[in-house]
C-alpha positions in Angstrom: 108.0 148.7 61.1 110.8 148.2 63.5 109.0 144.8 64.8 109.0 143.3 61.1 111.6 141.1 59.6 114.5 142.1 57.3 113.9 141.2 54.0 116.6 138.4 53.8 114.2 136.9 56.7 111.5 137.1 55.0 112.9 135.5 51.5 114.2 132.8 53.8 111.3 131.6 55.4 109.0 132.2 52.2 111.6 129.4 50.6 111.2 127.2 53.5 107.3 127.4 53.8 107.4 126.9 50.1 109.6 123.8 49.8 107.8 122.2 53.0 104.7 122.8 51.9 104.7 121.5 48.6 104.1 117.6 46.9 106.8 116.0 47.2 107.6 113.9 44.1 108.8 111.0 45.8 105.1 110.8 48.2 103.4 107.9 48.8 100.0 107.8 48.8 98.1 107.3 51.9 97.3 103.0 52.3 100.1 102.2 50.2 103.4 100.8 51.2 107.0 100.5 49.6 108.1 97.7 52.0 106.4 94.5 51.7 106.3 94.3 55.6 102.9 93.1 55.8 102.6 89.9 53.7 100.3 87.9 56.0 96.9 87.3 54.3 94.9 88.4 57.3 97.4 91.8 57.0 96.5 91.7 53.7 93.2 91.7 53.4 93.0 94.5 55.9 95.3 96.6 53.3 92.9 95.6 51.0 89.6 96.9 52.9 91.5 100.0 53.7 92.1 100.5 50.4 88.8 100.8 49.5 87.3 102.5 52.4 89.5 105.4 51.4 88.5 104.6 47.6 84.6 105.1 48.7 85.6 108.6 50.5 87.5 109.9 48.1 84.1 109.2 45.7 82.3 110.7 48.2 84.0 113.9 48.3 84.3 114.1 44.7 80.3 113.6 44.3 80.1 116.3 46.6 82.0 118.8 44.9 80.6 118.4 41.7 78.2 121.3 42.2 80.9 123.5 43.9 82.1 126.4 42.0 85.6 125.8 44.2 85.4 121.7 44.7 87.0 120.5 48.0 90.3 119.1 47.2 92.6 118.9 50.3 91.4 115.7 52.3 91.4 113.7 49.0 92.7 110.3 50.0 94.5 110.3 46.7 96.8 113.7 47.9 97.3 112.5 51.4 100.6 111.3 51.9 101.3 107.9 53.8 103.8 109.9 56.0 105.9 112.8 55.9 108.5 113.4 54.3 110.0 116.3 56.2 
């Protein structure tokens, strides 16, 4: 028991794995982009195809789970975030 944290150590880094590991609400979803930094059409249209290369996985793992009794949800492009925002 002696090896354990206190229990003020413990609180602490419960709060800290919580508030890190949750959505943020300002996240920005994976392929999209507040900055207009790439306005070039050939830029663009690679956005573009991006775009809906993650759109077809994200169906994909969604037709997949539709049988599951606990559907795979954490590599949804739709709840990856385009960074971090650590």
């Amino acid at each position: 028991m002696d090896t354990l944290p206190d229990v003020s150590q413990t609180c602490l880094e419960m709060a800290i794995t919580w508030h890190l590991g949750r959505p943020q609400p300002d996240a920005i979803p994976l392929g999209h982009y507040q900055e207009q930094y790439f306005t070039e059409s050939q830029a663009q249209e690679v956005i573009d195809k991006f775009r809906q290369e993650l759109k077809e996985i994200e169906e994909h793992i969604l037709t997949q789970n539709e049988g599951l009794e606990l559907p795979y949800l954490f590599l949804l492009p739709s709840r990856i975030e385009n960074s971090i925002t650590i």
